[in-house]
MDAnalysis code that builds the backbone (N, CA, C; Angstrom):
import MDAnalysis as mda
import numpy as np

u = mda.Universe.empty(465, n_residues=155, atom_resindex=np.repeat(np.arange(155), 3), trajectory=True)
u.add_TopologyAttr("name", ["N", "CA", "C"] * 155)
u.add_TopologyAttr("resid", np.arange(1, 156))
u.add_TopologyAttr("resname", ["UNK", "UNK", "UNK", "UNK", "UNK", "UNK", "UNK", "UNK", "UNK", "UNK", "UNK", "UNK", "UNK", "UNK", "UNK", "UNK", "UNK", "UNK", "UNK", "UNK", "UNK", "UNK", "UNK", "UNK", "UNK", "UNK", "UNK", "UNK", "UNK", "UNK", "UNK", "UNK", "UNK", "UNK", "UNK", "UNK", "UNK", "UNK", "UNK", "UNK", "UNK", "UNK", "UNK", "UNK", "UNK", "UNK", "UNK", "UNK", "UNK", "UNK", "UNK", "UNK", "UNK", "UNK", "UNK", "UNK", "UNK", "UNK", "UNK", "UNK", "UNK", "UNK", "UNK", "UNK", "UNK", "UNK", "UNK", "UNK", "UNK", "UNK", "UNK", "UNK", "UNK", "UNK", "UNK", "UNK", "UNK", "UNK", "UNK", "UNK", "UNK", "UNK", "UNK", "UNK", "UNK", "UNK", "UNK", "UNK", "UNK", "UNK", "UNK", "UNK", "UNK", "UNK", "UNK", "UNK", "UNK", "UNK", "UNK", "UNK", "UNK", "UNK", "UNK", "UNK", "UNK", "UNK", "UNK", "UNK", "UNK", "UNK", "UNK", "UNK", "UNK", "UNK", "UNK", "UNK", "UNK", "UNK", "UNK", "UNK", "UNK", "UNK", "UNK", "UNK", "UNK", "UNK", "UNK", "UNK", "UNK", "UNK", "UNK", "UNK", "UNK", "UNK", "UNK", "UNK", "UNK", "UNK", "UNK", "UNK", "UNK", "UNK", "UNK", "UNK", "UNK", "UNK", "UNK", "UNK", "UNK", "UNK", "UNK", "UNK", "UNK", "UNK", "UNK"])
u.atoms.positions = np.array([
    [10.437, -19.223, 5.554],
    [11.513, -19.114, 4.596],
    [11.141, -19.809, 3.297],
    [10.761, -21.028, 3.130],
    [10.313, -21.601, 2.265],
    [9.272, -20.859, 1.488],
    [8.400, -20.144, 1.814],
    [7.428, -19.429, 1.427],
    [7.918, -18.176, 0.449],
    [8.866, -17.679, 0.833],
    [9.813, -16.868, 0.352],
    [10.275, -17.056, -0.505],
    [10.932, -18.316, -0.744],
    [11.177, -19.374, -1.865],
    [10.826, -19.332, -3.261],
    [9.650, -19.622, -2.782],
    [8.304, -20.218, -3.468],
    [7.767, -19.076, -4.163],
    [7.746, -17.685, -3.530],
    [7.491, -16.137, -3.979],
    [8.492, -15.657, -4.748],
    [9.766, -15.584, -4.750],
    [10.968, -15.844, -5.550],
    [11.131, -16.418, -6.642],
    [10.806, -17.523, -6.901],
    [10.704, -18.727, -8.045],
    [9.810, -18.365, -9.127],
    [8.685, -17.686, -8.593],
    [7.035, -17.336, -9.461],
    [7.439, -16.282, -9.991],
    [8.393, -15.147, -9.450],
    [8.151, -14.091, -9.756],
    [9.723, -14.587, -11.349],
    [10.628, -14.817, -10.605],
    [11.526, -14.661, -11.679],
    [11.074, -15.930, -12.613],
    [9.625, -16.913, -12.745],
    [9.478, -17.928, -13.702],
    [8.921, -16.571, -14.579],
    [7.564, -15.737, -13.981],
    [7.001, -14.775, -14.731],
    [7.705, -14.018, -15.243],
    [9.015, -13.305, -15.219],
    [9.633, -12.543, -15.608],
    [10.497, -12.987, -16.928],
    [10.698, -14.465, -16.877],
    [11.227, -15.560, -17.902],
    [10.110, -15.432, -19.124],
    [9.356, -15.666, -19.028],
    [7.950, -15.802, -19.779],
    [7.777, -14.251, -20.078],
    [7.791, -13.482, -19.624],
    [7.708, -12.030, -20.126],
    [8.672, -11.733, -21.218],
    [9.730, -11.961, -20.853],
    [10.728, -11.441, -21.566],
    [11.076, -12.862, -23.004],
    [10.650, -13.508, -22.939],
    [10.578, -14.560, -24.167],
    [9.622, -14.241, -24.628],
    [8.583, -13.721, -24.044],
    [7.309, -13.134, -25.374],
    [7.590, -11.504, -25.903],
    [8.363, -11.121, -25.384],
    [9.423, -9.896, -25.755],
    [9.841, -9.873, -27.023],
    [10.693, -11.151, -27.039],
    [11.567, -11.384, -27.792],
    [10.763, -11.748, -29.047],
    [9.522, -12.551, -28.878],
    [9.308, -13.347, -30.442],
    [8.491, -12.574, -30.604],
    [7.965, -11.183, -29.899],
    [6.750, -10.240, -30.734],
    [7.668, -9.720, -31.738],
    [6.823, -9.510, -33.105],
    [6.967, -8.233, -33.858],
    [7.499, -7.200, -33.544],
    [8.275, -6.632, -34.167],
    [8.479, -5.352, -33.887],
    [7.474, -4.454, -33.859],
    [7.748, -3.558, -32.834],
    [5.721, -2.307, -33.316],
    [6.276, -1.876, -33.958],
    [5.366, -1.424, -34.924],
    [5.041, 0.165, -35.702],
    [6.102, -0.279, -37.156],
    [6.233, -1.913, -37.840],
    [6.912, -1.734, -38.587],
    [6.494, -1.839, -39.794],
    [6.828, -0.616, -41.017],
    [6.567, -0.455, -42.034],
    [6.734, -1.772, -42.947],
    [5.868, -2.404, -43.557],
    [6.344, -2.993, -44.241],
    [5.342, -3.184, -46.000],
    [5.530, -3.031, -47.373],
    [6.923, -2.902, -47.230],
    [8.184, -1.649, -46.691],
    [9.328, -1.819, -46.931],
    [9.988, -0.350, -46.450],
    [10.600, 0.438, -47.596],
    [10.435, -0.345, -48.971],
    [10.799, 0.475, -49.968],
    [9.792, 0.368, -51.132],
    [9.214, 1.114, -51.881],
    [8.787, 1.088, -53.011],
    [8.574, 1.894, -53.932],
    [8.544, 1.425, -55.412],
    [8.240, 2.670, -56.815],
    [7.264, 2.490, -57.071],
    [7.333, 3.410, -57.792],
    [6.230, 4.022, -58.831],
    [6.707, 4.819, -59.919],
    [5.410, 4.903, -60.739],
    [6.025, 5.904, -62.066],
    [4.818, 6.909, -62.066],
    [5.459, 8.360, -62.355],
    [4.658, 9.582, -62.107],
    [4.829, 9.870, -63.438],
    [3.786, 11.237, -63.671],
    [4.016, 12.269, -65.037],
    [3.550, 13.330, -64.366],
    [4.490, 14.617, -64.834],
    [4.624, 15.709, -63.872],
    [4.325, 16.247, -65.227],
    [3.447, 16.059, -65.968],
    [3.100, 17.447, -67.443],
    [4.583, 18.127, -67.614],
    [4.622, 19.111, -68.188],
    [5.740, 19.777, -69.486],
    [7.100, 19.169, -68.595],
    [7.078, 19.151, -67.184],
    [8.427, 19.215, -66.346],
    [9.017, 17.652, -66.597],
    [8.099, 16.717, -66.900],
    [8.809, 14.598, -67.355],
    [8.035, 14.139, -66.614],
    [8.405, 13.242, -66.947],
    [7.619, 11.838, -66.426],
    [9.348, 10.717, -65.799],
    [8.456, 10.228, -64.872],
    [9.841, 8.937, -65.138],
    [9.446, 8.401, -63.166],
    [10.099, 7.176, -62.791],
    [9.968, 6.615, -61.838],
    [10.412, 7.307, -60.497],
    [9.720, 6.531, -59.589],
    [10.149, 7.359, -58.153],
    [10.205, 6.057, -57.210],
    [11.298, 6.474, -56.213],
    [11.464, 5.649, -55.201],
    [10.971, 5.975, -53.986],
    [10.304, 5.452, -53.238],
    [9.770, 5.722, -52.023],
    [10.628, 4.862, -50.565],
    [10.758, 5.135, -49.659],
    [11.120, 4.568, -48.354],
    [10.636, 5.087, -47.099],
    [10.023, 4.458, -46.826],
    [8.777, 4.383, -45.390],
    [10.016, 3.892, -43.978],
    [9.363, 4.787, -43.516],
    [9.580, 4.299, -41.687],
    [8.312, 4.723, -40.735],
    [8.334, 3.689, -39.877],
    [7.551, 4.081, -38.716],
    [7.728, 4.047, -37.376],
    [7.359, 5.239, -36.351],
    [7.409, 5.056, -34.818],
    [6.159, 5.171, -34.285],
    [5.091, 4.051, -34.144],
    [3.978, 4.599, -33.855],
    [3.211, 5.069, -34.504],
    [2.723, 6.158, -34.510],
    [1.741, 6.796, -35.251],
    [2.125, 7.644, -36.454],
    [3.973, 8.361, -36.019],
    [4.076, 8.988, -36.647],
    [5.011, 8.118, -38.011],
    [4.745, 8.813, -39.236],
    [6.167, 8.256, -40.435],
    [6.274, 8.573, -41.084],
    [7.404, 8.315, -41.741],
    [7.904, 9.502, -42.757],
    [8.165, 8.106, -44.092],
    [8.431, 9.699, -45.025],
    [8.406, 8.923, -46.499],
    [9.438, 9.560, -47.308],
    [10.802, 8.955, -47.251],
    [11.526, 9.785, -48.358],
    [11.611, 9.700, -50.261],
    [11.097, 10.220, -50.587],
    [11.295, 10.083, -51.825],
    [12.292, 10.807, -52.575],
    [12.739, 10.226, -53.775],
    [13.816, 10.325, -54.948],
    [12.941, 10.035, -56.541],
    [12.936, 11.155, -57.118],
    [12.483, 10.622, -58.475],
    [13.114, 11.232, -59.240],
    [13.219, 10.804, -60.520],
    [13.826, 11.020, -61.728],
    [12.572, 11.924, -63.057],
    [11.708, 11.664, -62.120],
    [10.596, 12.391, -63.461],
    [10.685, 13.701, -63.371],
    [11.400, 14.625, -62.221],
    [11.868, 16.062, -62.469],
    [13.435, 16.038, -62.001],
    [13.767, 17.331, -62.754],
    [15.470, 17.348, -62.381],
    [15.376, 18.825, -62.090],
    [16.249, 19.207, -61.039],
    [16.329, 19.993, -60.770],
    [16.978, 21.240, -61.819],
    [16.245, 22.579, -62.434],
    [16.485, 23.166, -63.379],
    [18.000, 24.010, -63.133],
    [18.423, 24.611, -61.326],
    [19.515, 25.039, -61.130],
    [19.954, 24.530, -59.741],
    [21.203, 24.691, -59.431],
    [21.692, 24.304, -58.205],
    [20.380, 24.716, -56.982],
    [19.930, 23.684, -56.805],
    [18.653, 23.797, -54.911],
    [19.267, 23.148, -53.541],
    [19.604, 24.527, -53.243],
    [19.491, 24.105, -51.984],
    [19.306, 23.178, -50.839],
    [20.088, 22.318, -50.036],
    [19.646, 22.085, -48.610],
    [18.351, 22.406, -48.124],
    [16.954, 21.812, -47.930],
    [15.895, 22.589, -47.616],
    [15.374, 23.435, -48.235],
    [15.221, 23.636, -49.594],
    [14.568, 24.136, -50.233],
    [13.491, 23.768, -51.326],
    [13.006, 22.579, -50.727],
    [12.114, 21.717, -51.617],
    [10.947, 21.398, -50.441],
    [9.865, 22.157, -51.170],
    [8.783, 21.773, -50.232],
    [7.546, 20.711, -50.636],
    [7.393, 19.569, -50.640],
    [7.223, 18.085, -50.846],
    [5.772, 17.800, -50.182],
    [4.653, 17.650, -51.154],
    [3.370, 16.939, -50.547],
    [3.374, 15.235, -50.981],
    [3.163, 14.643, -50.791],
    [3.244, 13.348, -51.474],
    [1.502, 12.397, -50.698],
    [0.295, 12.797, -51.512],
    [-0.446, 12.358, -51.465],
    [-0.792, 10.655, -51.515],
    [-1.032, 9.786, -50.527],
    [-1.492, 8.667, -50.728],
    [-2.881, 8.433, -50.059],
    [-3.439, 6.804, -51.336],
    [-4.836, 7.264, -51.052],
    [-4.764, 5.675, -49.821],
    [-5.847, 5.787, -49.447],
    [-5.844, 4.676, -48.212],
    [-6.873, 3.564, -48.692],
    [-6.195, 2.041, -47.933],
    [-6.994, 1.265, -48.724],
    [-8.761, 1.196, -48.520],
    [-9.038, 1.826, -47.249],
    [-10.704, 2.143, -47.128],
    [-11.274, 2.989, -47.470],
    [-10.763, 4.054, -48.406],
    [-11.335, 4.781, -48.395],
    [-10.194, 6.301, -48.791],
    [-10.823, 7.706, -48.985],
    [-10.164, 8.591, -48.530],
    [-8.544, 8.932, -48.856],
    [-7.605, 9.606, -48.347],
    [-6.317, 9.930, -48.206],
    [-5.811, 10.110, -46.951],
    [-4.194, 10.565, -47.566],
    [-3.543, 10.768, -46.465],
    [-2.293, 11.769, -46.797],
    [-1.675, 12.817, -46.302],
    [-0.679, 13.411, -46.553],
    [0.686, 13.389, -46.173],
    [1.742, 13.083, -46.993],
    [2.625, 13.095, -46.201],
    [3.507, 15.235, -46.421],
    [3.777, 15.708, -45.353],
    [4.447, 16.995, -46.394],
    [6.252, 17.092, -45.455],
    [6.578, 17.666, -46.145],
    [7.679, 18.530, -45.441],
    [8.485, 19.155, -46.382],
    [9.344, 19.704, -46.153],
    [10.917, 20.271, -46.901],
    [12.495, 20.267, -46.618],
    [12.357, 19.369, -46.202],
    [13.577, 18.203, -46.043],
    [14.536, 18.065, -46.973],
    [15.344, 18.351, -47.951],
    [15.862, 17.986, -48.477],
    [17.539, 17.719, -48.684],
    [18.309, 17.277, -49.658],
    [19.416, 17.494, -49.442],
    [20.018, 18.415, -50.797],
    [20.912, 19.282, -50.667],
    [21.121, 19.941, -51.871],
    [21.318, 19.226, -53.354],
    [20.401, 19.482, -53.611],
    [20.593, 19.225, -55.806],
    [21.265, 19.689, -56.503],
    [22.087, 19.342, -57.237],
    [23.045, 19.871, -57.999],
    [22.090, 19.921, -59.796],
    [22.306, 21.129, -60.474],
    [21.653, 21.643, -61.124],
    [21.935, 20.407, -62.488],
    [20.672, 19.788, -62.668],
    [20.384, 18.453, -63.649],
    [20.239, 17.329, -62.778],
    [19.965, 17.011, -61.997],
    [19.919, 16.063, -61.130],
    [18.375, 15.976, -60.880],
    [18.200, 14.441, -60.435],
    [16.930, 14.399, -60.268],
    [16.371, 15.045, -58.501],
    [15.359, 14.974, -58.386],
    [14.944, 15.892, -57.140],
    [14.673, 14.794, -56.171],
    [15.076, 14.828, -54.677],
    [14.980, 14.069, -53.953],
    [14.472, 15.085, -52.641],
    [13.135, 14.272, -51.890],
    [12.959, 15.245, -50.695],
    [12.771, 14.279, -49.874],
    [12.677, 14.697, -48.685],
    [12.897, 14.247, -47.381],
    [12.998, 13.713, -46.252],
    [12.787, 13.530, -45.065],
    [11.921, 12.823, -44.955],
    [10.809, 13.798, -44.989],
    [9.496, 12.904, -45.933],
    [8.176, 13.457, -45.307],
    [7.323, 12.952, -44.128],
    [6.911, 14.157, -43.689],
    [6.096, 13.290, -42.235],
    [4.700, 13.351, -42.494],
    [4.169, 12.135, -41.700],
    [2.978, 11.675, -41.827],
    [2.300, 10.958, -40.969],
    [1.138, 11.183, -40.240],
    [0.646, 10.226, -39.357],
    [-0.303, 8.915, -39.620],
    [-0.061, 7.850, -39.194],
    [-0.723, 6.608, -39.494],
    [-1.354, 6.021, -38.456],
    [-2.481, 4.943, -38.684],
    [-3.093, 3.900, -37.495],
    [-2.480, 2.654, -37.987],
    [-2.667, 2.055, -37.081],
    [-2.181, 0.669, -36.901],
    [-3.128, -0.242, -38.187],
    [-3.017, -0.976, -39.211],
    [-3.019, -1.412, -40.195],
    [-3.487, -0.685, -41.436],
    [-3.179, 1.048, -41.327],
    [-3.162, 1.606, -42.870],
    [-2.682, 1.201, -43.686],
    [-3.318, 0.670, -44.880],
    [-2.591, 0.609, -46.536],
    [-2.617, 1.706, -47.172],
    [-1.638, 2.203, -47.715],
    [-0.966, 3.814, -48.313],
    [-0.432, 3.270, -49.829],
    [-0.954, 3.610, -50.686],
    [-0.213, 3.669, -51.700],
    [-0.198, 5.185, -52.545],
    [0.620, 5.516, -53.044],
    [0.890, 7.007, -53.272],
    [0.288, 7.577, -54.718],
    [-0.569, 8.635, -54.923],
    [-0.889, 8.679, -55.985],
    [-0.930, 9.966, -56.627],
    [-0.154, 11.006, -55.931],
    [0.185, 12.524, -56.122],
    [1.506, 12.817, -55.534],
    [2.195, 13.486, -56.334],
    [3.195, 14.414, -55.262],
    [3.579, 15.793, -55.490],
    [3.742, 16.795, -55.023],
    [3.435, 18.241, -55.297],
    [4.582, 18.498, -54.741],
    [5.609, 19.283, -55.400],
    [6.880, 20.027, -55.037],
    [7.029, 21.106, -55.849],
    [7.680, 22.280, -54.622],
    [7.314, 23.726, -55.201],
    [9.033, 23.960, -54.797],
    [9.307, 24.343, -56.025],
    [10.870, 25.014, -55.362],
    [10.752, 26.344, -56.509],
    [11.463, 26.929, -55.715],
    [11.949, 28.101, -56.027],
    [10.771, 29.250, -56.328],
    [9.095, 28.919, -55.503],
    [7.929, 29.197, -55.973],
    [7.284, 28.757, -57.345],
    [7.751, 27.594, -57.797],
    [7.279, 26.616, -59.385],
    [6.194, 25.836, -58.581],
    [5.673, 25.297, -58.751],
    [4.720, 24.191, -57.944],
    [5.136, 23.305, -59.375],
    [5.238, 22.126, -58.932],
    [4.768, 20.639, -60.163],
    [4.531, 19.910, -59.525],
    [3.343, 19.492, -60.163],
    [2.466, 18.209, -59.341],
    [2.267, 16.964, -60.479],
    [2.645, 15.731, -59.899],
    [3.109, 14.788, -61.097],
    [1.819, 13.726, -60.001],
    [1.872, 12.863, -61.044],
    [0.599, 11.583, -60.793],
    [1.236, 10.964, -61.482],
    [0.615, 9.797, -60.596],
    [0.623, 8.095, -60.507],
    [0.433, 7.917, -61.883],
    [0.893, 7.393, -62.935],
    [0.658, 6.003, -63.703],
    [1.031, 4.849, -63.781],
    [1.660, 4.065, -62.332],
    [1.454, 2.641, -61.788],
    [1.233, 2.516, -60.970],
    [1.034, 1.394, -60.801],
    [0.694, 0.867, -59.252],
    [1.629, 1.014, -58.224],
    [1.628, 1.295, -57.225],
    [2.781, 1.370, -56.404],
    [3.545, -0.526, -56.210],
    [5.064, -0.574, -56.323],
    [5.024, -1.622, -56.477],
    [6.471, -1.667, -55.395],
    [6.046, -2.655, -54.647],
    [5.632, -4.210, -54.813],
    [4.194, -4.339, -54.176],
    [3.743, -3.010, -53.654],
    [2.176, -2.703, -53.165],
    [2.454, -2.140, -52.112],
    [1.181, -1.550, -51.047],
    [0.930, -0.656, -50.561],
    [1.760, -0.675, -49.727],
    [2.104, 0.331, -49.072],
    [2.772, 0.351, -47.401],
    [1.974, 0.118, -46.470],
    [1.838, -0.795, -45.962],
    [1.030, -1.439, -44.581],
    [1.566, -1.237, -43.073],
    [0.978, -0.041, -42.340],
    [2.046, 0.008, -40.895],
    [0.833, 0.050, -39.891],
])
């Protein structure tokens, strides 16, 4: 019986200790930072700042962006904005985020798309330095002229 005890005690001390190192890990897979701008120029269509917001589950994450450097020319649609948002990586290379996500634009408004999805490894730095949106069959592709700030997305 005592032995039993003793097998009892170990298992729920280990289970104590499991679950307190539970608690003080990190969260996985968390974006940080989770919001950031930049300022684009999209040629004849403007120029002007963009907001970015990152999430991550793992491998996969998305990137919603909102910018003001294009406005939408007539009422768009729910899903009718199809969104590349190029970032380059800190070793090297790129990365894509795409989708067409959006929420309807009301005609003069700036253009906001979606979430974009995108796959990541465990300590990518992403900072964004293209984004390509085609509505209504227009393509405009606007570039980086700052730094992404407050700096890269690290997940």
């Amino acid at each position: 019986m005592r032995h039993g005890r003793f097998a009892l005690g170990t298992a729920m001390g280990g289970a104590a200790v499991a679950i307190g190192a539970l608690a003080l890990a990190p969260a996985a897979g968390a974006v940080e930072p989770q919001e950031a701008t930049i300022a684009f120029e999209c040629g004849s269509f403007g120029s002007g700042s963009a907001s970015l917001k990152a999430t991550q589950n793992g491998t996969a994450a998305t990137i919603t962006v909102a910018t003001d450097a294009i406005k939408a020319p007539v009422d768009v649609g729910a899903g009718a904005v199809n969104s590349t948002l190029t970032l380059a990586k800190a070793t090297g290379g790129t990365t894509t985020f795409t989708g067409s996500a959006n929420p309807a634009i009301p005609a003069g408004s700036p253009i906001s798309s979606g979430p974009l999805n995108g796959t990541v490894a465990p300590g990518d730095r992403l900072s964004a330095t293209s984004l390509k949106v085609v509505v209504f069959g227009i393509t405009v592709t606007c570039n980086a002229t700052s730094a992404q700030q407050p700096g890269p997305f690290t997940f």
